[in-house]
N, C-alpha and C positions, 0 to 999 in steps of 0.2 A: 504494500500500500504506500502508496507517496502521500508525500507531506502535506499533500492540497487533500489528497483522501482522507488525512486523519484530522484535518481540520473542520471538512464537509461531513465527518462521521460524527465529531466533536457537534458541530451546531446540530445537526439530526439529533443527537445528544439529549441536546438540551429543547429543543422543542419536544421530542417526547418527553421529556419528565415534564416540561411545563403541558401540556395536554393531559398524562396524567394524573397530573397534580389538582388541573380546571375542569377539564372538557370532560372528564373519564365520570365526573360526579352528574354531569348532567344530563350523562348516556345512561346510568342505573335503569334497573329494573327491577324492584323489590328488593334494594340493598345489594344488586348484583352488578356488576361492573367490568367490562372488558379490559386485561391488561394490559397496554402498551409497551411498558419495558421488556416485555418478558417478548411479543415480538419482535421488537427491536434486538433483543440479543441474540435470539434466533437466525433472525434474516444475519444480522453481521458473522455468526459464526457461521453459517453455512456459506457463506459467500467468502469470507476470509481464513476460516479455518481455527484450528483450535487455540495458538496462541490468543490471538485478536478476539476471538470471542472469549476467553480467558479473560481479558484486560478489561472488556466493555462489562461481562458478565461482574467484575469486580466491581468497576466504578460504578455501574447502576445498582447494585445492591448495598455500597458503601452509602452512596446519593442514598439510598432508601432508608439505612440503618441510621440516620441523621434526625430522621423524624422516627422512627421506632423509640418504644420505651427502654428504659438505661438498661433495663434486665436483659434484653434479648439485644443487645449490640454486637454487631460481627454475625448475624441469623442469613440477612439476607444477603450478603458480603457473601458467606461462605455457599448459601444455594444457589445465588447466581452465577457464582465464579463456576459450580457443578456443571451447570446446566450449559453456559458457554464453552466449557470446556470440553461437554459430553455429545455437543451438536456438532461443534467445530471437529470435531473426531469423523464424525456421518460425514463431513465436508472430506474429509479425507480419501475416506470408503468409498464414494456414490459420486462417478464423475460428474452426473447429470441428475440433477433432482427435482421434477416436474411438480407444477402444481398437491395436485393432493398427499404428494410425498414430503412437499413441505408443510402442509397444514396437519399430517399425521406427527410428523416432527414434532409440530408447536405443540400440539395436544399434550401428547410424550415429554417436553421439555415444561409446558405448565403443572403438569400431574408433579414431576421430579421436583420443580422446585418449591413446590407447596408440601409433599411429603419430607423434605428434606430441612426443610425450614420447621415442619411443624414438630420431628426429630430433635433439632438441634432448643428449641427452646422447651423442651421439655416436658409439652403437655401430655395429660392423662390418656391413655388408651381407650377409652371409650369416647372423651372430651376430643381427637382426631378423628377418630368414625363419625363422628358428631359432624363434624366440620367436613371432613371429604364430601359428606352424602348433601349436607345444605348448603354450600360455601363453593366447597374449591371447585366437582363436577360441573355445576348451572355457572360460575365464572371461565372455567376450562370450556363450555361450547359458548357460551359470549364469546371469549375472545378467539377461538376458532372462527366463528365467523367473521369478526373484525378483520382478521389474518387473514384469510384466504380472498376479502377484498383489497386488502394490501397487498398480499403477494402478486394478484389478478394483475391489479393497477401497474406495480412493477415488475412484471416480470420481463418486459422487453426491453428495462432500460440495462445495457450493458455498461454503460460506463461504470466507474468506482464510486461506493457512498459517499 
């Protein structure tokens, strides 16, 4: 990636978490909410591979652990760095990965990083089944469909993010 790519990935950046941050509240639906970061680490690791989505996977769950409470700091730091690192790997594998192989992806990289997160801070075993079956599933196909109109949209631009 060149320098103007990591700039252009940089502001991408930051407009996704600012959309997260605004626009993601005003997309709900019954407290449900499409995630943006977590495509966005997606799409960068598969197109760049596992280092890069490594680095973005970090900084956008660092960015996230800023607003998290003091108890679970370093939660989403360490599931996103997972989840960029675990896509950018498929990036490796899979010369070519078509549409619904990317939205199967994202599914796969939203499940991971919400099991992983809900792991690492500790909650109850039944208080996570709790959560998966009301929470993370109905956000995991929200943001499925978000993603796969994102991907739709980009998928012919070749140049670099």
């Amino acid at each position: 990636m060149s320098n103007y790519g990591w700039l252009r990935t940089l502001l991408l950046f930051i407009v996704v978490f600012s959309v997260q941050s605004t626009v993601s509240e005003w997309l709900q639906i019954l407290s449900i909410g499409p995630d943006f970061i977590v495509i966005f680490i997606v799409s960068v690791a598969i197109r760049f591979g596992p280092a890069t989505g490594c680095f973005w996977g970090f900084l956008a769950g660092f960015t996230q652990d800023v607003y998290a409470p003091l108890e679970w700091l370093g939660a989403n730091s360490i599931s996103m760095t997972i989840v960029g690192f675990a896509v950018g790997q498929l990036e490796e594998r899979f010369l070519t990965v078509n549409l619904p192989a990317k939205v199967g992806v994202l599914g796969l990289a939203f499940l991971v990083n919400d099991v992983f997160y809900f792991l690492i801070t500790g909650l109850e075993k039944d208080v996570v089944a709790n959560l998966l079956v009301t929470r993370t599933v109905p956000e995991c196909i929200y943001t499925l469909v978000i993603g796969a109109i994102v991907f739709y949209l980009f998928s012919g631009k070749k140049a670099d993010v």
